[in-house]
Phi, psi and omega in degrees: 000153182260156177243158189245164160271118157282182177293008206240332187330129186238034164063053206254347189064012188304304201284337168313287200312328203260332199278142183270027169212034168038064186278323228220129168209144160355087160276208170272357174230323178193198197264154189236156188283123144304102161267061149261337192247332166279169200243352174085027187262003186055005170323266218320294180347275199329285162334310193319119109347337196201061150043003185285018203233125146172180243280129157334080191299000000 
């Protein structure tokens, strides 16, 4: 499973900067998950300040 970004995203780049298999970029309101690329490591969760990061209902 993949994990996702929401509208609460405030662009701060942590979860981009910690993931280690470079999943997550620059969208068009904020930043977003590659799920082809992510592993499901929880970095971005951790990082996020403002909860905008987690696992894909």
């Amino acid at each position: 499973m993949a994990r996702t970004i929401d509208e609460d995203c405030i662009n701060c780049g942590r979860c981009e900067e910690f993931c280690p298999v470079n999943a997550i970029y620059q969208g068009k309101e904020h930043r977003e998950v590659d799920a082809e690329k992510c592993i499901d490591c929880f970095a971005c969760e951790i990082e996020c300040p403002v909860n905008a990061a987690y696992l894909k209902p």
